[in-house]
N, C-alpha and C positions, 0 to 999 in steps of 0.2 A: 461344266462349270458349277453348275448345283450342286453336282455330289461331292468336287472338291471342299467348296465352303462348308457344304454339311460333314464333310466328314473332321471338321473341327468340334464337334459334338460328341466323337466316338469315343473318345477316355473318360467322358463325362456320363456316360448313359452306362447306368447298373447292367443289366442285359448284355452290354456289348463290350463290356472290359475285359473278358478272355480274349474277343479279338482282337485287340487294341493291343492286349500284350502279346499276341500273336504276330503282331508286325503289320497290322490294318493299320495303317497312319494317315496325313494327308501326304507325304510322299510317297507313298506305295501307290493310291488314289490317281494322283496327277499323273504317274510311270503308265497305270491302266487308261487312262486317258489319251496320252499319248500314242500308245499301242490301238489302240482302239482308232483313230485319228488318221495313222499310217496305214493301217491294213484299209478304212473306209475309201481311202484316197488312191489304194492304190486296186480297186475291184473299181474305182469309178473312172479311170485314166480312161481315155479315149487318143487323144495326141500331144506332143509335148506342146509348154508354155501356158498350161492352166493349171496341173496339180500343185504345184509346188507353191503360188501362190496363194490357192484356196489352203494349202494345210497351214500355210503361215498366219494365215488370218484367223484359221478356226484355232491356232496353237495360241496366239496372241488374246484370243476374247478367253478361252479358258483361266490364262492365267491371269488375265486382266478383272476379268469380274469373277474369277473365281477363288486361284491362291491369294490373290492380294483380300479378299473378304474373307477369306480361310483365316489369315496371321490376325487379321481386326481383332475378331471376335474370339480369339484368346482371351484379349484383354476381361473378358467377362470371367475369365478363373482366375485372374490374378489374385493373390492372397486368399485360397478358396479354404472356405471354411467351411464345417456341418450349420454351425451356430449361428455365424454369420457370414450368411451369401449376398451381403449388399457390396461388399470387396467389389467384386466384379464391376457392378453398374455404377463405382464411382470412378474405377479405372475407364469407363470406357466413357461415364460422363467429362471427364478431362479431358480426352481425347476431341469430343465431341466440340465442348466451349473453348479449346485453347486454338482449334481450327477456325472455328464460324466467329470466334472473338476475330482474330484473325480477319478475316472476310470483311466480317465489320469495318476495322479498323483501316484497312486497305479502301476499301469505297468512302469512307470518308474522307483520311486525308487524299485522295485522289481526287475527291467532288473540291475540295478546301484550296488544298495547294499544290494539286497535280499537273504538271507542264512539259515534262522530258518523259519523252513515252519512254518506258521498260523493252516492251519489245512489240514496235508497232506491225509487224508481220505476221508474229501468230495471233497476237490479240492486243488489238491497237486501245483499246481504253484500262489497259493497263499502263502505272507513271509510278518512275521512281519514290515520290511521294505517299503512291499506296504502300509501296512496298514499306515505306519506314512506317507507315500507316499498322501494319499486319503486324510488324516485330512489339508496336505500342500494344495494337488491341493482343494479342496473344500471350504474352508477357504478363499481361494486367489483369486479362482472364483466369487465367489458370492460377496465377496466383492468387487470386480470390478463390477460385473452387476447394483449391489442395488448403489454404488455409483457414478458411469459415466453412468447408464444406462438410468434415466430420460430423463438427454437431447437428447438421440436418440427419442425420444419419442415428443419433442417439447413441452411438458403441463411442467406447474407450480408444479413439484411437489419436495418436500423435504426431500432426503435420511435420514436414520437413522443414530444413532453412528457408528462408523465403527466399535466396539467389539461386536455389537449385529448382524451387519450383518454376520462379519468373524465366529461367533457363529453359526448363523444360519444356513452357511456352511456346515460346521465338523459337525454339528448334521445329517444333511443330510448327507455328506461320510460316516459316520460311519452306519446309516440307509439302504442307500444305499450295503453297502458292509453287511450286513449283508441278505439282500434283496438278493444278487446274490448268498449267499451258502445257502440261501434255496431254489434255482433253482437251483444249484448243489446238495443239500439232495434231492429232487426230480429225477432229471435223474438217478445221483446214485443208487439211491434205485429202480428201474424199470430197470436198467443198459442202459439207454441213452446215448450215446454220445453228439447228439444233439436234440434242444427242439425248434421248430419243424425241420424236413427234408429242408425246407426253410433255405437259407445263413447257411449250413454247418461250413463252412470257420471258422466261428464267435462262434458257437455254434449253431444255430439257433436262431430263429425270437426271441423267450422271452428271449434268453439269454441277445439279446440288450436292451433289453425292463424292465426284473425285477428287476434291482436296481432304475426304475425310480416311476415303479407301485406301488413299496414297500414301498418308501418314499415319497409318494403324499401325504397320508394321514395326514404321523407325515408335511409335509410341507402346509397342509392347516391349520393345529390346529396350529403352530408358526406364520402363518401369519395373525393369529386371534388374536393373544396374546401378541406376538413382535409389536414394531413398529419401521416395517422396512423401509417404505416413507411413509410420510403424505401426505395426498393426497389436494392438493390446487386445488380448479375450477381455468381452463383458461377463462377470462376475456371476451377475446376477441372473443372465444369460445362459451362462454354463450349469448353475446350479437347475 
């Protein structure tokens, strides 16, 4: 799973871009992953009714904490530039506030006026009212980052419509929040309380973590497709 994600780094690293264009990708990566997976599983076979499980689960964490943190951390070349490499860490800062706006926004109106559980099976203090909660806070996040967030940034660059950004949002809360009950279907179903032992309190480490993991992916393919800032060379920068 590590070297899947890391190998999101490999068209970006001087050194390693003949292999990259050699056909080193992160699909070639996960293929050796796989292979490597199958062959482990099958020198460990002993009798039936155990392999086929254990390769599901170790196929499932690969992909799970590994291509889904592979696609995220695209987001960091988005609009990549020599001159200006802050592109990335504002793509990936959206990403980041349009989800946990999100989070916000759902635990509040849930605390407020949450009454109709969502889905009391896999995680019973989730309420229909967080949820319109998530589509507020996410919507209103993001749209404040994509349109005051350039100038913390100092470069020339030109936010988008404001209903493409507050869209881009809510597509992300609604991603996101879906992202967290399948980290609730998981604990669930193994009967977790917390995912990992690490920050109890919270749920554990992924609990903070997979409404963002979840939505990297669907937030790199809108920032290819939206245009959410245009991005203008700084002048004064180039010279």
């Amino acid at each position: 799973a590590g070297l899947v994600a890391a190998s999101a780094w490999v068209p970006h690293i001087p050194a390693l871009q003949v292999i990259e264009r050699d056909g080193l990708d992160s699909g070639l990566i996960f293929g050796l992953a796989l292979l490597w997976l199958l062959a482990s599983n099958a020198f460990r076979y002993e009798s039936p009714g155990k392999r086929m499980e254990t390769l599901g689960s170790e196929l499932f964490i690969v992909a799970y904490a590994g291509l889904l943190l592979c696609l995220t951390v695209r987001l960091r070349w988005i609009g990549a530039d020599p001159v200006e490499q802050a592109r990335g860490y504002y793509a990936l800062g959206s990403l980041i506030i349009a989800v946990k706006c999100g989070d916000t926004g759902a635990y509040t109106f849930g605390r407020l006026f949450g009454r109709r559980k969502m889905s009391p099976l896999l995680s019973p203090g989730k309420t229909w009212a967080g949820a319109a909660g998530a589509l507020v806070g996410g919507g209103l996040g993001a749209w404040l980052w994509l349109q005051f967030g350039p100038r913390l940034f100092g470069a020339n660059w030109t936010p988008g419509a404001s209903l493409l950004c507050c869209l881009y949002g809510v597509i992300l809360a609604v991603v996101g929040l879906v992202g967290d009950l399948c980290e609730s279907l998981i604990k669930r179903d193994l009967g977790k309380k917390d995912a990992a032992a690490l920050l109890p309190a919270f749920g554990g480490l992924i609990d903070l973590t997979d409404s963002v993991v979840y939505a990297g992916p669907i937030a790199y393919l809108l920032w290819q497709t939206l245009p959410l800032v245009t991005w203008t060379a700084n002048a004064a920068a180039s010279k």
